[in-house]
C-alpha positions in Angstrom: -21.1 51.4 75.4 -20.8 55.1 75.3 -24.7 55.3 75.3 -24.3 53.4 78.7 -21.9 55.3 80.3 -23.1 58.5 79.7 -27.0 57.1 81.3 -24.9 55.7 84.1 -23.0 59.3 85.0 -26.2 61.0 84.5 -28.2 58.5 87.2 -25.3 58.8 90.0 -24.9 62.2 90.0 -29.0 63.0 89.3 -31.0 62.3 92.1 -34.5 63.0 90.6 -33.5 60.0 88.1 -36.2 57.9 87.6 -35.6 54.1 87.7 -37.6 54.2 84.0 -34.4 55.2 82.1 -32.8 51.8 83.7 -35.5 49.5 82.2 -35.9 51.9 78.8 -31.9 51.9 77.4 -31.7 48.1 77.0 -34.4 48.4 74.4 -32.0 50.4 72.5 -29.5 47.8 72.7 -32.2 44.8 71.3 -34.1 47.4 68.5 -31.9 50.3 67.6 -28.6 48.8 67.8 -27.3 47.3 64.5 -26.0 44.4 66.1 -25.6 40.8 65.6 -27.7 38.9 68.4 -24.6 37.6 70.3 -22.8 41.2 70.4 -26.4 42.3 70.8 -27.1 40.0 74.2 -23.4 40.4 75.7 -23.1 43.8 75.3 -26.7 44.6 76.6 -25.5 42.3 79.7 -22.5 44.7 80.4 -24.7 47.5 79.7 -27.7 46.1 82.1 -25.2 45.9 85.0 -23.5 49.1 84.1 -27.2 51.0 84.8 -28.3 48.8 87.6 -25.2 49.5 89.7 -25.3 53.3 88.6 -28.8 52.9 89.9 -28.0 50.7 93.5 -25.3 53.4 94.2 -27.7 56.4 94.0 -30.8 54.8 95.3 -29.1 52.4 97.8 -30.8 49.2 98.3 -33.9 49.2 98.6 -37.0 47.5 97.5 -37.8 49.5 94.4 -33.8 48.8 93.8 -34.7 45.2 94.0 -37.7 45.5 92.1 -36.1 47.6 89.4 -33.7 44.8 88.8 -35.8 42.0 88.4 -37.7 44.5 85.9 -34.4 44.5 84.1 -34.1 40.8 84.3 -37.6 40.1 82.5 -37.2 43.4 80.4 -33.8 41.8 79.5 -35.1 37.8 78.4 -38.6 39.5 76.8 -35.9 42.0 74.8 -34.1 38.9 73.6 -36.4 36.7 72.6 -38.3 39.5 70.6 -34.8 40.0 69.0 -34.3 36.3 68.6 -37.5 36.0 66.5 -36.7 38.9 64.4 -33.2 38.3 63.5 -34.6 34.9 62.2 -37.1 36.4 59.8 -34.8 38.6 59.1 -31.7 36.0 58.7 -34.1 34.0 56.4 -35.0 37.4 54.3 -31.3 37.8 54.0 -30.8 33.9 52.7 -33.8 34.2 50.5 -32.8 37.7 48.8 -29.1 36.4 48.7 -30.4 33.0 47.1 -32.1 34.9 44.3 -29.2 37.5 43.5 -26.7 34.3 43.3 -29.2 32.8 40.9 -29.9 35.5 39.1 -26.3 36.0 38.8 -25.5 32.3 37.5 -28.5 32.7 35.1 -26.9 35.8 33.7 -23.8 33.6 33.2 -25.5 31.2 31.5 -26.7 33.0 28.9 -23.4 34.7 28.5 -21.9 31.7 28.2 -24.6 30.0 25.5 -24.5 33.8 23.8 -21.3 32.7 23.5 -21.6 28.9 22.3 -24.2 30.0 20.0 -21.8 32.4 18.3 -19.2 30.0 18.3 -20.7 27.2 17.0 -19.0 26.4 13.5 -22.1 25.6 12.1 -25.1 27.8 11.0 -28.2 28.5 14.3 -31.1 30.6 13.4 -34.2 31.2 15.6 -37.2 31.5 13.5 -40.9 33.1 15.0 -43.1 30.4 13.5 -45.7 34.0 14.0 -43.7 36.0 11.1 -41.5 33.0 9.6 -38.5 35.5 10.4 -35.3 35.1 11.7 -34.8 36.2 15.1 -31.4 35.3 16.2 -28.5 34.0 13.8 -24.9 32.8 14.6 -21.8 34.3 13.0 -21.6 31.0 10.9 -25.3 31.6 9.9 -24.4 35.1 8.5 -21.8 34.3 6.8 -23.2 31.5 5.1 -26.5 32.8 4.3 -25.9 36.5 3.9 -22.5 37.6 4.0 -23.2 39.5 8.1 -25.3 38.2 10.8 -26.9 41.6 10.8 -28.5 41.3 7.1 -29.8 38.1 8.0 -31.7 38.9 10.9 -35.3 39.8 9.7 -35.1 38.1 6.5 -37.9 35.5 5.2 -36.8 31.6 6.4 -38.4 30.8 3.1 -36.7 32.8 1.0 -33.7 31.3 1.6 -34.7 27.9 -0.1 -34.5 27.4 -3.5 -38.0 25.5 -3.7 -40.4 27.4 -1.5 -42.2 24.1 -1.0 -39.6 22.8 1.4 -40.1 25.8 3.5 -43.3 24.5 4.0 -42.8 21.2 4.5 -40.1 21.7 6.8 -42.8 23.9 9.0 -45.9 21.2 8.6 -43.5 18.0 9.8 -42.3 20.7 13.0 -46.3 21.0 13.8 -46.9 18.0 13.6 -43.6 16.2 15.4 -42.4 19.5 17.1 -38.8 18.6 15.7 -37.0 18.0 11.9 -33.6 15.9 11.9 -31.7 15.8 8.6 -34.1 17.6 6.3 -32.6 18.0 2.7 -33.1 20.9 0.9 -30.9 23.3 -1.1 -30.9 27.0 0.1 -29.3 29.9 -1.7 -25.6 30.9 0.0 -24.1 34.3 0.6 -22.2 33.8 -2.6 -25.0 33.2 -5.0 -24.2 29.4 -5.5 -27.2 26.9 -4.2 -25.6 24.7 -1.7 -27.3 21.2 -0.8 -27.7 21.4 2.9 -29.9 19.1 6.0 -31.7 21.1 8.4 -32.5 19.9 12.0 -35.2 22.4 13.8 -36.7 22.4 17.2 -39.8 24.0 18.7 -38.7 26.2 21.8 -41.9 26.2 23.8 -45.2 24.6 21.9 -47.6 26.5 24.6 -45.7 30.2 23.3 -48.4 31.9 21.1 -45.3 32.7 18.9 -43.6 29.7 19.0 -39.6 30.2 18.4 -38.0 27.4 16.1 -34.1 26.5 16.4 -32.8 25.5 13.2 -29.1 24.1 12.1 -27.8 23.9 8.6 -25.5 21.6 7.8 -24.0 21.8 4.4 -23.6 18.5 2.5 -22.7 19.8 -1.4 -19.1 18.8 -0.9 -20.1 15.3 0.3 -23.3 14.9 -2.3 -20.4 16.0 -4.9 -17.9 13.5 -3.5 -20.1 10.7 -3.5 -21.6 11.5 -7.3 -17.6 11.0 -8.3 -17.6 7.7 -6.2 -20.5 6.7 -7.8 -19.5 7.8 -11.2 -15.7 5.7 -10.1 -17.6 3.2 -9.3 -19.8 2.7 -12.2 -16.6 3.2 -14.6 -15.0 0.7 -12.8 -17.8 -1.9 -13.2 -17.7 -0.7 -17.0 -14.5 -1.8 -17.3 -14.5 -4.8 -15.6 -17.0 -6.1 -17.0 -16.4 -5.5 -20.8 -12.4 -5.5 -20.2 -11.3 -7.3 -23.2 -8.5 -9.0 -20.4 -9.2 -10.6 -17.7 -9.7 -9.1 -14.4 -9.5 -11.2 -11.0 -9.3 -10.8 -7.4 -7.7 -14.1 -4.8 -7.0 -14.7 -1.6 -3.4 -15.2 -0.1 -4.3 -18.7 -0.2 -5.4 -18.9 -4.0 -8.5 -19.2 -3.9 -10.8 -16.9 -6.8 -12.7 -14.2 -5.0 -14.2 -12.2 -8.1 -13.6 -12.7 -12.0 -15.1 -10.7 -15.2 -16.5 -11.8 -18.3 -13.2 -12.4 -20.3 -11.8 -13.9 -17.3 -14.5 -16.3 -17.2 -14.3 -17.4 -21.1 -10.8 -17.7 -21.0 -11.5 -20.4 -18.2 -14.1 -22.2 -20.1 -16.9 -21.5 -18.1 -20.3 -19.5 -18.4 -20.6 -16.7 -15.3 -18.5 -15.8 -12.9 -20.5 -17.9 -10.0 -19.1 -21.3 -11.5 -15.6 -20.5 -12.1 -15.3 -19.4 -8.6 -17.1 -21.9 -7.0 -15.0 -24.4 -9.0 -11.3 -22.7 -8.4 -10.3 -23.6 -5.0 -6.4 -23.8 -5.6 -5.3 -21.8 -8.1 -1.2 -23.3 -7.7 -2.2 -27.0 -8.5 -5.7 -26.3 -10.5 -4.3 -23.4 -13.2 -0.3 -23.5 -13.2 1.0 -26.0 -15.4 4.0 -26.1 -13.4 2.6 -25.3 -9.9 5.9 -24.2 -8.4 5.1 -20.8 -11.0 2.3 -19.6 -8.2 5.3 -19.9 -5.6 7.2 -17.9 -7.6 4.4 -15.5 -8.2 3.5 -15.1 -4.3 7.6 -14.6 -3.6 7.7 -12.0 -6.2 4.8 -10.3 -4.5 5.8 -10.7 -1.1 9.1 -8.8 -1.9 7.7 -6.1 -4.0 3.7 -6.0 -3.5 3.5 -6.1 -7.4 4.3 -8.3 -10.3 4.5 -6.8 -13.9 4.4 -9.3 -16.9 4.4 -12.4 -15.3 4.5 -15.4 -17.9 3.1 -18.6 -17.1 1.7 -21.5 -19.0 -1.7 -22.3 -17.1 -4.5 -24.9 -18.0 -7.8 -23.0 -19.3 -9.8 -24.7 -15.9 -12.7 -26.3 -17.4 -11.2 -28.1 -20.3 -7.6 -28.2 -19.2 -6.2 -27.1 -22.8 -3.1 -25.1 -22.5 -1.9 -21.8 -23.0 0.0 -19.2 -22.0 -1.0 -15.9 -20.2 0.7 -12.9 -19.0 -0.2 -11.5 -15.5 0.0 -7.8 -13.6 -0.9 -8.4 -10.2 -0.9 -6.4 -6.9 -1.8 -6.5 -3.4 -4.5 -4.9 -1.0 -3.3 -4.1 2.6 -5.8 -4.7 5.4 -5.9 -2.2 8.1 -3.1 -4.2 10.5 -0.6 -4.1 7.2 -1.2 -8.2 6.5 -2.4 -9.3 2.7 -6.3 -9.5 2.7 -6.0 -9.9 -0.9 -4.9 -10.1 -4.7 -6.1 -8.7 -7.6 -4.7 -8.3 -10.8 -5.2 -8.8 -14.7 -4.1 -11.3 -17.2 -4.1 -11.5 -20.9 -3.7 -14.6 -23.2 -0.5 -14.4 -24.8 -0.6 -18.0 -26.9 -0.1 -16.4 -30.0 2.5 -13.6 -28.9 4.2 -17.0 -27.5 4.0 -19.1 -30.2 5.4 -16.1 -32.7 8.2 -15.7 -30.1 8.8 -18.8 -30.6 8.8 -19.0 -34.2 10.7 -15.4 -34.2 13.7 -16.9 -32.3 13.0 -20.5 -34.5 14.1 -18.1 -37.7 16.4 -16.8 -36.0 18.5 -19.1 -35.6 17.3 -21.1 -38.8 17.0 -21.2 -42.1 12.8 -20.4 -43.5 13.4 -22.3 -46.5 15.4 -25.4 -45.6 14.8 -25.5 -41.6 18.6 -26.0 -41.3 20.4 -24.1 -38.8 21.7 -20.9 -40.1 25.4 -20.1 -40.0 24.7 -18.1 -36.8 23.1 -21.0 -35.1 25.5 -23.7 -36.6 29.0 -21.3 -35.4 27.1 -21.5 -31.4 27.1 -25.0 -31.9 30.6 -25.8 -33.5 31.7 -23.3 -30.2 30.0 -26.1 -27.9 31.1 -28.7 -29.4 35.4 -27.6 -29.5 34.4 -26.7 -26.1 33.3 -30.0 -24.9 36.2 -31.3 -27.3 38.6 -30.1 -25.2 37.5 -31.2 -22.0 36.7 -34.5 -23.2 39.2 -35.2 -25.6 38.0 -36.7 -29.5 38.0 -35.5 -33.7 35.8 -33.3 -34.5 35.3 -32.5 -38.4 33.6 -29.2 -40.4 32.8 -29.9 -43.6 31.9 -27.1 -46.2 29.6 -28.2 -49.3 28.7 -26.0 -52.3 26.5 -27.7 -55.0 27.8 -27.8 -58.3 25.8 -26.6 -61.2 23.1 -25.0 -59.6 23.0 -21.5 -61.1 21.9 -22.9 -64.4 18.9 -24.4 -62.9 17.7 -20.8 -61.4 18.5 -19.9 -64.7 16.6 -22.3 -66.4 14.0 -23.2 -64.2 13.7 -20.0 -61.8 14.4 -18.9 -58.6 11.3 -21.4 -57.2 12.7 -24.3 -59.0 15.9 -23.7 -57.3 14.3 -23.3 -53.7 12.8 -26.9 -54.3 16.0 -28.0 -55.1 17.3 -26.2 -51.8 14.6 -28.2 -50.0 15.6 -31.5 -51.5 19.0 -31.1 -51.0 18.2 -30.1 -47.5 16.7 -33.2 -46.6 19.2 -35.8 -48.3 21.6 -34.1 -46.2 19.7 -35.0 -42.9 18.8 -38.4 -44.8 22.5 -39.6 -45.1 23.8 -37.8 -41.6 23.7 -38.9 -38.3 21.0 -37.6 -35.7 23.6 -36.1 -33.4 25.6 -34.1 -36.7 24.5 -30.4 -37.3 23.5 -29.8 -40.7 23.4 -25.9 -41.8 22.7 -23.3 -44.3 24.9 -20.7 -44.2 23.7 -19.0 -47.5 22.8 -19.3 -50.9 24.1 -23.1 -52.1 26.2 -23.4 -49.6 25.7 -25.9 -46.5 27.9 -26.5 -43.4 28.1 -30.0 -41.6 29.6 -30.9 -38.1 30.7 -34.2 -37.7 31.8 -35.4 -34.3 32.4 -39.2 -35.0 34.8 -40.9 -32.5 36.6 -42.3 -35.5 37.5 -39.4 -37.7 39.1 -38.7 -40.1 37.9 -41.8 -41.5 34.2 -41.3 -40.3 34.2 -37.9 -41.7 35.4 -39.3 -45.0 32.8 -42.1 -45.4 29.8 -39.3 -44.9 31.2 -37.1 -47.5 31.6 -40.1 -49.7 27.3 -41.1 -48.9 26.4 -37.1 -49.0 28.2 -37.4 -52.8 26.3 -40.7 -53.4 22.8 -38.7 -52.1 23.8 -36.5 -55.2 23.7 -39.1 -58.2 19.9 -39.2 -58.3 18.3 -36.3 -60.4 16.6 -33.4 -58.6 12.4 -33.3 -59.5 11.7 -29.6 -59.9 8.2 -29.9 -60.0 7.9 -31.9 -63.4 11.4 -31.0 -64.6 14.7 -32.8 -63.0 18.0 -31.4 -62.8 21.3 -33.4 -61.9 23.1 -31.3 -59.2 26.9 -32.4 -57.7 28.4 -31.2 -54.4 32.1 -30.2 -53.9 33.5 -30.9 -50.0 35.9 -29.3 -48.2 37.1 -30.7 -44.6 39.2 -29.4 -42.1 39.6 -31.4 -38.3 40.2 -30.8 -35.0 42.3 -29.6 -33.5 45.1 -30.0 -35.9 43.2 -27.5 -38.1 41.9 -25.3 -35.9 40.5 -24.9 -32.2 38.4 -22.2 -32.9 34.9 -22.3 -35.2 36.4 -19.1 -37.7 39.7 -20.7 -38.2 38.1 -24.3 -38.8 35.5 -22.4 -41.5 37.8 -20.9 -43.2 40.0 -23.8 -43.6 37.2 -26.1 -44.9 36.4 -23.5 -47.1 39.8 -23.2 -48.6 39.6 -27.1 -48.8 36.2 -26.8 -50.8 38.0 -24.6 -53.1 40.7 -27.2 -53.8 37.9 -29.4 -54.4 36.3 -27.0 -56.8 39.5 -26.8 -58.6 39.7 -30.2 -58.7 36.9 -30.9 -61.0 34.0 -30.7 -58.6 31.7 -33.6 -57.7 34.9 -34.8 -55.0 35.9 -34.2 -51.5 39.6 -32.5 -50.2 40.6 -32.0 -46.9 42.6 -28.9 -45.6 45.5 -31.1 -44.6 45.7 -33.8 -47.3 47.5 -36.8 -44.8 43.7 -37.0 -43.4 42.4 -38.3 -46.6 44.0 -41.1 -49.0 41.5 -40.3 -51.6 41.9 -36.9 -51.1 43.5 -36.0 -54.7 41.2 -38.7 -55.7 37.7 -38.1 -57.8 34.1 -39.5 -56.4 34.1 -41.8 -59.7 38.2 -42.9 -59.0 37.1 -43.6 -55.5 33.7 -45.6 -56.5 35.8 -47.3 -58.8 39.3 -48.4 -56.6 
């Protein structure tokens, strides 16, 4: 605008002006101006009107005015559309040139940004030139695994790093041939010195490259080979064991049906492999329990706890239903949602351990020589009995017996003439008594006998009377004989006693009477109980 004013001054007050300057300055406006086209066209409009009127003032109106200004006109549109054209090549110059700086821009962010993956990545890259076999490019995970610093790794011999050179090779044949490797195992030498059992998964960068670059990752699988060598070691211990466990070792489902069973397992049942007994256990509660309601017990207890310890049962061996009895541990394996998927367990057979149990607790409370209750066993049940006495009412009579003249048969015989004798007398007692009477020994010669006859004391006195008429026969002592008496001694309740001490000791003291006496007879602690209490056997047999 400045350019134009100063041109339009200069034409008024210039008279030799020529009208050229008036068509030459627009140029200026179209070529030399650094304009957009719009400013370019509107301001070269202003400045086109600007000059022609400078121009009409000076020269008047004439016909070269007129002229000059249609000059303008088609000066003016050629101007234009010359600009028009160029500011498009140009515009399209500019897109093209900002196109590429944009793309060159996101491509230099790119390869930041995988510069920085490739660091980043927690397992070990390398870039190998299949040219050199050298590494090119290494991660910080690469360095540190391989080397100890990515910077020592770089140059160093692919090849080297394996501990077979062979798999180098075959690594590189199988990428000529398929252009990629996925999962090769190898074992390569680590940064610190240990050989490490690793896959390696390579890619060819660009086949057509006369040195072909090669992307490898190492993955290191030592700690999962080593894990899986202790599984399969578990595993193979396990199988060891269940298959030459001397118990047995089973596994059920929640519904008792037989999922798995080893060798001992199987014999114990009575069959031959582990196939037929479980195909042939489908219930184990009303096929093995001799009392089925055991298996509900069983399932409670491991429903409460998950585990049952010692678990005694008497079950049928399956295939030839003979019984014994077997101890169980069990537990229970949770599926994933927490619900039983199934049991397993071991069991051992416990027959024996049961039947010496029982014979333990048989001695204990009995007499090995005689089988009589022993004084223990016979006190529990004169206790029972003075308890049911007094709720029910009745007699209830101890008597105490000591045989007469048996030392001189140990004496003379010996000790295992005398325990035949022991026997004998054991079993005329039992011969003479009533089922429901307890006959005991309570040590040495001496024998114990509750009587619980509704019509005491006269019932009482009759069996003493038979137990001295068992006597009169001679003893055989295993080709000798021996004639062996009893003394008695009685006491009743409950006007001798209400408890089993009192009423011992008081048929005691009444056996002592009767050992005073003259043996071979029968007293009573209180004598109204008994007319022929003061009496001898022979004065009773006789009167």
């Amino acid at each position: 605008m400045v350019i134009t004013l100063a041109a339009a001054t200069l034409i008024f007050v210039q008279q030799n002006v020529d009208a050229v300057s008036v068509l030459m300055l627009p140029a200026a406006f179209y070529l030399a101006v650094p304009t957009r086209f719009r400013v370019a066209v509107i301001t070269n409009g202003v400045a086109s009107l600007v000059m022609m009127g400078s121009y009409t003032a000076y020269a008047g109106a004439t016909e070269t005015t007129l002229r000059t200004g249609v000059a303008l006109i088609v000066l003016t549109g050629l101007l234009a559309a010359l600009r028009g054209r160029s500011g498009r090549d140009l515009r399209i110059a500019w897109a093209t040139a900002r196109s590429r700086a944009e793309a060159l821009a996101e491509l230099a962010q790119s390869r930041k940004l995988i510069e920085r993956i490739f660091e980043a990545v927690p397992i070990p890259l390398v870039v190998v030139s299949t040219a050199s076999g050298r590494i090119r490019r290494a991660n910080k995970a690469a360095g540190l695994f391989l080397h100890g610093s990515t910077g020592g790794l770089v140059g160093c011999r692919a090849a080297d790093l394996h501990e077979d050179p062979g798999d180098g090779s075959a690594l590189l044949a199988s990428l000529a041939r398929e252009g990629a490797v996925r999962d090769f195992p190898t074992r390569v030498h680590a940064a610190d010195g240990s050989v490490r059992s690793v896959l390696v998964s390579a890619n060819v960068v660009d086949k057509s490259a006369a040195d072909m670059q090669v992307v490898s990752s190492v993955f290191d699988i030592t700690g999962r080979l080593q894990q899986e060598e202790k599984l399969r070691k578990a595993e193979a211990e396990y199988r060891a064991l269940f298959e030459n466990a001397v118990v047995g070792v089973y596994r059920t489902t929640p519904d008792g049906r037989m999922l798995r069973a080893n060798p001992a397992l199987v014999r114990l049942n009575g069959y031959s492999s582990e196939a037929e007994l479980v195909t042939a256990v489908n219930d184990i509660a009303s096929e093995w329990y001799v009392e089925p309601q055991r298996r509900e017990e069983w399932a409670r207890l491991m429903g409460r706890t998950g585990r049952v310890i010692d678990f005694v049962s008497e079950v049928y061996r399956h295939k030839t239903r003979e019984r014994i009895w077997v101890s169980e541990n069990g537990w229970t394996v949770w599926d994933e949602n927490g619900e039983p998927a199934y049991f397993e367990g071991t069991l051992i057979d416990i027959t024996e351990r049961m039947r010496a149990e029982k014979q333990n607790a048989y001695f204990a409370s009995h007499d090995p020589l005689t089988n009589l209750p022993n004084r223990r066993h016979f006190m529990e049940r004169l206790e029972q009995a003075l308890a049911q006495r007094k709720r029910k009412g009745g007699w209830l009579a101890v008597m105490y017996l000591d045989l007469d003249r048996f030392k001189p048969v140990n004496d003379t015989f010996g000790h295992a003439a005398g325990d035949l004798l022991l026997a004998d007398v054991a079993r005329r007692l039992k011969s003479v008594c009533r089922s429901e009477d307890v006959v005991a020994r309570i040590g040495g010669d001496e024998f114990t006998i509750l009587s619980t006859s509704a019509d005491e004391p006269d019932g009482s006195l009759g069996l003493a009377e038979r137990i001295l008429a068992a006597f009169v026969e001679p003893f055989s002592l295993d080709g000798s004989r021996a004639l062996v008496g009893a003394s008695i001694g009685i006491a009743f309740a409950p006007y001798d006693g209400v408890s089993p001490d009192e009423l011992l000791r008081k048929a005691d003291q009444a056996l002592y009477a009767a050992k005073s006496a003259g043996r071979n007879t029968v007293r009573t602690f209180n004598p109204d109980f008994g007319r022929h209490a003061g009496e001898s056997g022979a004065d009773r047999a006789a009167g």
